[in-house]
N, C-alpha and C positions, 0 to 999 in steps of 0.2 A: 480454955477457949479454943473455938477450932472455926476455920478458915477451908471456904472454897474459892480458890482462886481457877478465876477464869484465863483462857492460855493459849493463846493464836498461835505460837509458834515465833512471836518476834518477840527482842529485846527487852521490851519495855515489860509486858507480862511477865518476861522468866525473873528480870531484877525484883519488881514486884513478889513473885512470891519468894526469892529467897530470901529480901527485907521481913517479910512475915515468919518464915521459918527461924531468922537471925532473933525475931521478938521472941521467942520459946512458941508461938501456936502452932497445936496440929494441925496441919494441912494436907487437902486431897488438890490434883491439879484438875482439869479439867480443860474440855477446848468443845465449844460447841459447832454439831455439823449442820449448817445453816443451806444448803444447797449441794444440788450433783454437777459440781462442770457441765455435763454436757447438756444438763436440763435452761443453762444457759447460753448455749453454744459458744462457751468456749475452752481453753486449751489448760488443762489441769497445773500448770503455771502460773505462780506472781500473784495466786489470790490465797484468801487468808483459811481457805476452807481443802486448800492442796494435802496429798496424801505428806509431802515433805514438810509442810507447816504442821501438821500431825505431830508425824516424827519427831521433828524439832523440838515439840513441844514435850511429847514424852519423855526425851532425852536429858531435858533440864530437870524433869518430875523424879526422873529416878535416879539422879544426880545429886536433889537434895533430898533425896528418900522419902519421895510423896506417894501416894498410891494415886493412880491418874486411869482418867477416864474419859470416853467421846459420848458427847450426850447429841440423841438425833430432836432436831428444832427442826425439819424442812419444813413441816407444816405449818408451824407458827410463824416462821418468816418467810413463807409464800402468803402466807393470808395477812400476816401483821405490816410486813416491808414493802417484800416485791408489787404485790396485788395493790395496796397504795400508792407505790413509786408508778406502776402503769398508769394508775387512774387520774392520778393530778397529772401528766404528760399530755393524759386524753383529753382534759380539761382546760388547756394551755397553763399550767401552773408548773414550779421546776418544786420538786424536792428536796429533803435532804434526808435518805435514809438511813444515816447515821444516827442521826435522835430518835426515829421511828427504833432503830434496835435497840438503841438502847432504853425506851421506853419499856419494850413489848418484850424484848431477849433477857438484855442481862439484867436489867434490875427488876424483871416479873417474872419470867417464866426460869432464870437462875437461882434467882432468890425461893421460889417453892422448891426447886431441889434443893438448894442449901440446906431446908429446914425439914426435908426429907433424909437429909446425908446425917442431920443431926446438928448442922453447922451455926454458929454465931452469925458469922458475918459470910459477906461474897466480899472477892476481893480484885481489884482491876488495875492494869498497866495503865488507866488516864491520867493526864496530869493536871491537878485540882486537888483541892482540899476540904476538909471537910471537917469543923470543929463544932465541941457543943459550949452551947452558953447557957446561961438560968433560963432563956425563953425557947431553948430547943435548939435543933443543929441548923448552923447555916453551911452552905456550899462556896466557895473562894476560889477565887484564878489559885493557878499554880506562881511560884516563884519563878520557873523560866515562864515568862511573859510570850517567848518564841514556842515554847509549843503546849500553851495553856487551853485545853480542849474543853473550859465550864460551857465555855457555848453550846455542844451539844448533849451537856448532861442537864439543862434546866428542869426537864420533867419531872428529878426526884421527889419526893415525897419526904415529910418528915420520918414515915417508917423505915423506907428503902435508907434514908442517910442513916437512921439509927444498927444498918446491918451492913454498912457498907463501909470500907477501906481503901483507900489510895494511897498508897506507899509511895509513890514520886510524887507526891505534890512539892514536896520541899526541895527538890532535886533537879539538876539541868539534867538534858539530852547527854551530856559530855560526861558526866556526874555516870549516867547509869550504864552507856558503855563500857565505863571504865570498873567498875561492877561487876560486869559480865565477863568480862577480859579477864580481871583477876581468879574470878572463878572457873575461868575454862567452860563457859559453855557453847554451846555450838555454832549459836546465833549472835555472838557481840557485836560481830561488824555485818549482821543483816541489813542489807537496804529496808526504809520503812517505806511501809504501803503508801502509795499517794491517789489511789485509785478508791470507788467506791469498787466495793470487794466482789458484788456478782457483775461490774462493768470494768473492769481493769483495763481494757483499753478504748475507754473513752467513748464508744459508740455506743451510747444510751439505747438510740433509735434501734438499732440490730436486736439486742438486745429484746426491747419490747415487740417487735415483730415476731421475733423468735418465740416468745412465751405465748401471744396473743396468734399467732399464724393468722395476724390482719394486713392488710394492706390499706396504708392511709392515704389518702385521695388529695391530688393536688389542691388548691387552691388559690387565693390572689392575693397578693400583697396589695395594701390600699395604705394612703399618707392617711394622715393625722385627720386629713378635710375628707376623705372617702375617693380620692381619686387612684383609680387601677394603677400598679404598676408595675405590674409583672405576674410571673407564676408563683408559687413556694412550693415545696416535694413534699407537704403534709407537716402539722402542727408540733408533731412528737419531735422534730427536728430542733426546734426552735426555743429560745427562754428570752427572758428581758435582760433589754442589753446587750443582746447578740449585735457582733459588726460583721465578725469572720463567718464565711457559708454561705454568706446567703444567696450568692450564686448569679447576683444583681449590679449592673452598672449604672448609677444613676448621675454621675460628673461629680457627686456630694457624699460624703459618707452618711450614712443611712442609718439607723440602733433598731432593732425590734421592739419597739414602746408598750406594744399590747397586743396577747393574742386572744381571738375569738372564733370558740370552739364552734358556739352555733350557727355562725355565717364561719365556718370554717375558713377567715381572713388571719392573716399577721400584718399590722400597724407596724411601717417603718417609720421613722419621724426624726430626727435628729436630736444632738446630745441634748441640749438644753431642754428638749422634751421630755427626756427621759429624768428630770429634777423633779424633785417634791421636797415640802415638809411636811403633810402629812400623810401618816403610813396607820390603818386601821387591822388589829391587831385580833384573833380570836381564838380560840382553843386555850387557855393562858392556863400555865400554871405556875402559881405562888410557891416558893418554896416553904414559906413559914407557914402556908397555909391560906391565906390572905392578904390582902393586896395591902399596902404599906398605908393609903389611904384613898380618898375617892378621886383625888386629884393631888399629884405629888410630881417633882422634879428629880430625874435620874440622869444616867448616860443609856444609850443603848447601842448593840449591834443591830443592825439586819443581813448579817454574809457572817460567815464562820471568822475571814480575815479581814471583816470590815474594821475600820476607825470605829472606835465607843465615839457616840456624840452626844452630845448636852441637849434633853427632851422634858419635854412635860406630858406627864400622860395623866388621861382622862379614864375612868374606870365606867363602863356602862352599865345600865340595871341588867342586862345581860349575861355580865362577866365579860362580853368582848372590851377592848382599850381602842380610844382613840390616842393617837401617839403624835405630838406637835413637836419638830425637831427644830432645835434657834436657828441654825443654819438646813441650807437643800442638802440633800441627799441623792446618791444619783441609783436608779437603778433599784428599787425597794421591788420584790418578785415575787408575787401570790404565788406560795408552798412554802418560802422559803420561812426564816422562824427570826424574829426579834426578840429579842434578851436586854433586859431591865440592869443595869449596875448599879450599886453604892459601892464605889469605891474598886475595892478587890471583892465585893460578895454580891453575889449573883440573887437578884430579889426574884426574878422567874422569868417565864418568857410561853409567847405563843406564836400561830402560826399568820402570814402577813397575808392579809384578805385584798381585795380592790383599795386604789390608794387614787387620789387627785393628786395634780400638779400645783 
């Protein structure tokens, strides 16, 4: 059997592939180059695509005597990622282009070099798991509960699980440090990325200016009832449930409830407005393939670190889901993505459209 393991330069991939080298597979390392620094204006530091997270990465490959390589993705993840993460900004919708890569990077456009290299499987530092049963493979939380990433692996496919490996599923954060330490590699005590990788410091909006060389146009904050109350510095700023920024005093705290692209307004409204139970649900993808039934009872996210809560969803002759949660929710964010549970296994998930209070 043979293994392409994918390879940022941090911890968690290098444990990964030395757990698969320790199985007896032959393995090639790999790190894919997903952007130029400065095509993002910023500073070739702290992001996962650095000439030192290369390094990094190479240094563990030939450590455990992997033949290792830089594969160029800019294109696919300017067209697959960035070009999407701009477009729902423009839209007033927030993202999350972490599912978007992993979607469109490592488990499609990976997986054909995989089977180009010759390889079995692709293989990745997430923490999740992945087993087969008589009806096909399901996907499962990892066992640290603390840094259990299924939420942004819902997209898989039964083929993609059938090529795919995740060596920490069974393993803590502390577990694969200590991995690393023992082996000597370069990275064991690397800080982990907390940034999204072509925005590492948090300025989204820079960021999409930079790529776009647009300039977005003020417009008005209006309450909940349509009454003016203020300016806003343009749409790209702003997500649901924003409090901090917004640059406004109004004697009350104030949440972003809703933005609207085509009266170019953001709705402040306060927290209680910002509640629902229901959150409408589309792009969805089943991991078995098919939705559990037309109308069933789950837990769901809607935030990567959200509370699972206790739902009923509704499956439409569309494919879209309406989703009734027993208790509110605060803050449900058209881009962002809801994810179905039974249990520890991850039944699918899609992206969260217009929702009511």
């Amino acid at each position: 059997m043979k293994a392409l393991i994918a390879m940022s330069g941090g911890v968690d991939s290098s444990v990964a592939a030395y757990l698969i080298r320790k199985q007896g597979l032959d393995a090639i390392g790999c790190t894919m180059k997903l952007y130029d620094n400065e095509d993002a204006d910023i500073p070739k530091e702290n992001t996962c695509c650095s000439l030192d997270d290369i390094e990094d990465a190479r240094s563990v490959a030939t450590r455990l005597g992997m033949p290792y390589y830089v594969f160029n993705f800019k294109d696919d993840f300017k067209e697959r990622v960035i070009d999407n993460f701009i477009g729902c900004y423009e839209c007033g919708m927030t993202p999350n282009p972490c599912i978007e890569c992993n979607r469109y990077l490592k488990f499609n456009k990976l997986l054909e070099r995989s089977e180009i290299l010759g390889c079995d499987y692709v293989v990745t530092g997430h923490y999740a798991r992945i087993e087969e049963t008589p009806d096909g493979f399901i996907l499962k939380k990892a066992v640290d509960d603390s840094k259990d990433q299924s939420y942004v692996l819902y997209s898989l496919t039964q083929e993609q699980l059938k090529h795919t490996l995740f060596p920490l599923g069974g393993l803590t954060k502390t577990q694969a440090r200590e991995i690393a330490e023992e082996n000597g590699f370069i990275n064991a005590n690397k800080p982990d990325s907390q940034d999204i990788c072509f925005v590492p410091d948090g300025d989204y909006a820079k960021v999409i200016r930079h790529y776009t060389g647009k300039d977005y146009l003020p417009g008005n904050y209006v309450s909940t009832t349509g009454e003016v109350l203020g300016t806003h510095k343009g749409i790209i700023h702003y997500t649901i449930g924003q409090r901090k920024g917004l640059g406004i005093a109004l004697g009350e705290p104030r949440f972003v409830c809703r933005i609207d692209p085509d009266k170019n307004e953001v709705v402040l409204g306060t927290n209680e407005e910002l509640m629902t139970r229901n959150v409408h649900v589309k792009d969805i993808n089943w991991i078995a393939g098919k939705a559990p039934s037309n109308k069933f009872t789950c837990s769901a996210r809607v935030r990567y670190k959200h509370r699972e809560q206790s739902c009923t969803v509704e499956v439409n002759g569309d494919g879209s889901a309406e989703v009734i949660f027993d208790e509110v929710i605060r803050a449900a964010t058209p881009g962002q993505s809801c994810v179905f549970y039974d249990g520890d296994i991850v039944l699918g998930g899609g992206i969260i459209g217009n929702f009511e209070g």
